[in-house]
N, C-alpha and C positions, 0 to 999 in steps of 0.2 A: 244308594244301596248300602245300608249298615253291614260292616264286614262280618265274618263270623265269631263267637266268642272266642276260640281258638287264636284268631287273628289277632283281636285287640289284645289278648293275653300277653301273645308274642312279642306285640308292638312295645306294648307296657315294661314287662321284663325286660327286654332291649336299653330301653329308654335309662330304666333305672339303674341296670350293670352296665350299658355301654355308651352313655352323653358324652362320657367325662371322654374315652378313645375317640371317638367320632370325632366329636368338638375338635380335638386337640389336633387330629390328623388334617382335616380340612383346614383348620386354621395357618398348616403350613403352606396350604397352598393358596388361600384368600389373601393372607398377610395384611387380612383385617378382621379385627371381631367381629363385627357388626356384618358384616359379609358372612364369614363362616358361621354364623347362630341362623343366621337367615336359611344358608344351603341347609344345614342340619336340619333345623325343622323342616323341610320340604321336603327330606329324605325321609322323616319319619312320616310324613303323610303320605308321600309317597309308599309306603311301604304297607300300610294299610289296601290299599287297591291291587298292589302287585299279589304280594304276599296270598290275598284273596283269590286271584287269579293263578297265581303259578305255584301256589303252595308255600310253606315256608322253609327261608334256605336252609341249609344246614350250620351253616353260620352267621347268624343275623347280622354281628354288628362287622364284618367284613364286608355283607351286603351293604349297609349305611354307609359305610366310611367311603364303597366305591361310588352310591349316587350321591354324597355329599360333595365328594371332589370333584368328580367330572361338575357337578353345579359352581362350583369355585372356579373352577378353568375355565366354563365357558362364559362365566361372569367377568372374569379379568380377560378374556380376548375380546369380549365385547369395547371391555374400557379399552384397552388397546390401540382397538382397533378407530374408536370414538377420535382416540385424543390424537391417531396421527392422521385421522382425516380433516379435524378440524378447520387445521390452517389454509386450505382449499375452498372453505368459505370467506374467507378472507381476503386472502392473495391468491391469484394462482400460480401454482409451481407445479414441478413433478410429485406425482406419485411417491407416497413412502410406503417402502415395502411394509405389510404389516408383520407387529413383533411376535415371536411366535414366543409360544410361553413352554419353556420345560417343562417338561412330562416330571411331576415328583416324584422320589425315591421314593423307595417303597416302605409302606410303617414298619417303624422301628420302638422298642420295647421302652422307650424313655419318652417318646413323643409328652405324653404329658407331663414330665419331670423339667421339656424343656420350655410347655407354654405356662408352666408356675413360674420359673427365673425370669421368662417374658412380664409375666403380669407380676413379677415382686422387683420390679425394675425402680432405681433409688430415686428418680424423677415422680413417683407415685406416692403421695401421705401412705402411711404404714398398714392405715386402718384399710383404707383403699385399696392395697396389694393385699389383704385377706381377703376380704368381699368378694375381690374380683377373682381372684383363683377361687374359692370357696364354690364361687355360683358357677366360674364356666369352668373351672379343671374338674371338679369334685360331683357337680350335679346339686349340689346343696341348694334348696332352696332359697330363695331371697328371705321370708319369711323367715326362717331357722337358722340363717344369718345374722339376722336381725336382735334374736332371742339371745344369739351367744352372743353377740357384741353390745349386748345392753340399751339398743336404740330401737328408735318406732321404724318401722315396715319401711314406709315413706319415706324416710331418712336416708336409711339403707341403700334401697333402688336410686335414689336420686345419686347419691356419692357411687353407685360403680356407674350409671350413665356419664358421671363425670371422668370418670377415670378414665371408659372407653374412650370417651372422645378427646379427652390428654394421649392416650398410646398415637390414636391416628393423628393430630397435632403435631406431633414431637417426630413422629414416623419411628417409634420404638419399634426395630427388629424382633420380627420370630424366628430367633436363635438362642441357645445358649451361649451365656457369657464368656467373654475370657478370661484365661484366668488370674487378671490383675484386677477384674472387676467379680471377680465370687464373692470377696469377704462383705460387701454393701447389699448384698442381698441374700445371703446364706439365713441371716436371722430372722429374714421375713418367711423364707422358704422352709426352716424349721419351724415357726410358727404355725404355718399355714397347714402344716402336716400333723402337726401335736392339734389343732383347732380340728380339723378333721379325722381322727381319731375320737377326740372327745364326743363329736357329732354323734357318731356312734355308738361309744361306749353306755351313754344313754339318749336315745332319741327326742330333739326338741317338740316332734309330732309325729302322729302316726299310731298307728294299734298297739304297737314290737317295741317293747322296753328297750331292746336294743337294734341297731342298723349295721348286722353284721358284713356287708357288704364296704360299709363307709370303715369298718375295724381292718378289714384286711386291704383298702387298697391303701391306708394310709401305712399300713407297714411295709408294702410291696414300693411305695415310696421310696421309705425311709432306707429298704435293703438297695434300692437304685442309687438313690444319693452317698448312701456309703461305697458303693459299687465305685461312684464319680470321684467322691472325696474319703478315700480311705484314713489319711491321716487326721483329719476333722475332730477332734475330741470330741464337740460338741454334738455331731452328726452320729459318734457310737451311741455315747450319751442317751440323745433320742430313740434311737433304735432300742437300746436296754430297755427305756422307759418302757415304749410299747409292748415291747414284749413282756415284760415280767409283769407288768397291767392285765395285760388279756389273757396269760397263762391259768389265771385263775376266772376266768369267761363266766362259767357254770356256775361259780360258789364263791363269789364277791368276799363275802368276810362271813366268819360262822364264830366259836365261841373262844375262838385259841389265840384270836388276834390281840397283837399288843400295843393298845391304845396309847402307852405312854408313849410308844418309843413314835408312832404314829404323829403324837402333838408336835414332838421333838422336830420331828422329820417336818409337821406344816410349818415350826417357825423359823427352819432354816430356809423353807420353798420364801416363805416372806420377806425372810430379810433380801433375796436378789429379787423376786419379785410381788412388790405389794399391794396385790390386786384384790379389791373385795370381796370376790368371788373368793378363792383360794384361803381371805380370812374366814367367809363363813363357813366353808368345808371344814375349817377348825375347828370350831366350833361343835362339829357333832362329836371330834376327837375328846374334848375337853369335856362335854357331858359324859362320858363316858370314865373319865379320870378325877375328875373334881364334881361332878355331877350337873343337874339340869340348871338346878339357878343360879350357878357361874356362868353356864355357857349361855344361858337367857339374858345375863349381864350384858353380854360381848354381843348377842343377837343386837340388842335394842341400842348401841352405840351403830350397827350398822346398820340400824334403820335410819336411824341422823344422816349420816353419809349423803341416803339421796340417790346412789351408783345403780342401787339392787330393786328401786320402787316398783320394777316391772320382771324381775328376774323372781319366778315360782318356787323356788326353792327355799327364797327367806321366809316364806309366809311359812311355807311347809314343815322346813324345822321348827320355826316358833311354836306351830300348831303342835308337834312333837313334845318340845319341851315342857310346855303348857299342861298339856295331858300329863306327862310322868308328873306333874307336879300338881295333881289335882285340879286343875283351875280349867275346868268343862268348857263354862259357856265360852271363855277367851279363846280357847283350844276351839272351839268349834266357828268363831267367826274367823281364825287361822286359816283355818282347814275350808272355808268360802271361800278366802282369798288368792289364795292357790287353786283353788279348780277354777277361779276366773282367768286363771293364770298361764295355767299349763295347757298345751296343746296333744299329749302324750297321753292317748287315750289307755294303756295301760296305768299310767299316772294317777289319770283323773278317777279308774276303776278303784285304784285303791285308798286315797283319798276318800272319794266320798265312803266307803264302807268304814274308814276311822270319823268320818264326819255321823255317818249314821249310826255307831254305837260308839261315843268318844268317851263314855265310862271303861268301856271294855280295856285291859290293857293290852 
């Protein structure tokens, strides 16, 4: 029986404001991921039939988190229970009583602040501790992972499969670290918060130019871990950043902005970090201050590179630049390559209307 639209609505919106709590909450008490994504999703389908049936709660994702866990608890009594009866096949002996599993605390407002320093644990490549927070703290797709880390889909999915199965490996704790061990993961865990913010600030897919959801929890983040690490320079630092970014949400740049100081400002972001990304965002600065075929210089020097072949946005300024410089047809095989490119159906809307009058200015 297909639930009612109501239902899946609920389900849906759930899913997309509440994985990242859910996930995070169960996970304290699986103290395995691959366990806890399991109970989640079963809570969400679960939820579907209930919800149909008893209406929906007033608190949806308190309902999930309650039938995620009890699914986590009685998965680990089962192993439990498994592993002290075993040796009775075996040998026989007495009876061991079975372990009885603690009842967990009740969630707490950091729950997912503490399975990011779980999954940004110094036993995990760098790249790995983003992914893998990205996809289970944050909700972020694999896909959109993939697009911000500059690697194919496949790639992606396989390196956090690796990683899950290094935490259970290693038996990496779901806990926060102590704190002789913060400073080996504080950089992954700013990372991963600045990566998810950007998620946001513009959508790798989807209708909604922006994912104002992924904007506000990566600040509510950033105010926890300041809350953790007050003296953290780098941790204010962060926090500044997001905020003075999204203060201007509504109205990105209009005509008052001062491009110079903007370039100035990408080659200091450069010299600490030299990412091609971050050079070609300079690049819009620079056509803006020296004009289009400087900054179409520095474009086609990062086309060499290689980093950006799959990254939407280089085709897209080029098509940009292109056009302010007369040069149609080039501008318009640009402006192909990027709609092959982007998944951001706002994106792709406006793209193709410059691909379809690319005289227009």
């Amino acid at each position: 029986m297909t639930p009612p639209p109501d239902v899946e609505s609920a389900v849906a919106d759930a899913y997309r404001r509440g994985w990242a709590l859910v996930l995070a909450a169960t996970a304290g008490v699986a103290r395995d991921l691959n366990l806890a994504e399991e109970c989640v999703q079963e809570a969400y389908a679960a939820a579907l039939a209930s919800w149909a049936r008893d209406g929906i709660p007033n608190s949806p994702e308190a309902w999930l988190i309650t039938a995620a866990r009890r699914r986590a608890m009685d998965a680990v009594r089962r192993e439990q229970t498994f592993r002290s009866k075993l040796p009775l096949l075996v040998a026989p002996q007495e009876a061991e009583d079975e372990v009885a599993v603690d009842e967990p605390e009740d969630v707490v407002p950091d729950e997912r602040l503490r399975l990011i320093f779980m999954c940004c644990h110094p036993a995990l490549a760098q790249e790995a501790q983003l992914a893998l927070t990205l996809r289970l703290v944050c909700g972020v797709t694999t896909a959109d992972i993939a697009r911000a880390l500059l690697v194919p889909e496949p790639t992606m999915a396989a390196r956090m499969t690796r990683a899950k199965k290094k935490i259970s490996a290693a038996r990496i704790p779901f806990r926060l670290p102590g704190q002789a061990e913060l400073p080996d993961r504080l950089r992954a865990v700013l990372g991963v918060i600045h990566l998810l913010f950007t998620a946001g600030h513009t959508a790798p897919s989807g209708a909604s130019l922006m994912r104002t959801d992924l904007v506000d929890q990566s600040v509510r983040l950033a105010r926890m871990l300041r809350e953790l690490m007050p003296d953290e320079r780098e941790v204010r630092g962060l926090l500044a950043l997001l905020l003075v970014t999204d203060a201007r949400r509504a109205t990105r740049v209009d005509d008052r902005t001062d491009w110079p100081q903007i370039v100035t400002l990408y080659d200091e972001l450069l010299s600490v970090w030299p990412s091609p990304v971050v050079a070609l965002n300079r690049t819009v600065a620079v056509s803006m201050v020296s004009g289009p075929a400087q900054a179409l210089e520095e474009v086609a020097e990062l086309e060499k590179d290689g980093r950006l072949a799959r990254y939407p946005y280089l085709p897209a300024i080029k098509a940009d630049l292109l056009h302010r410089l007369g040069r149609w047809e080039e501008a318009s095989i640009a402006y192909r390559q990027a709609l092959e490119l982007t998944g951001n159906d706002a994106e792709r809307e406006f793209l193709a209307e410059r691909l379809a009058g690319p005289r227009r200015a």
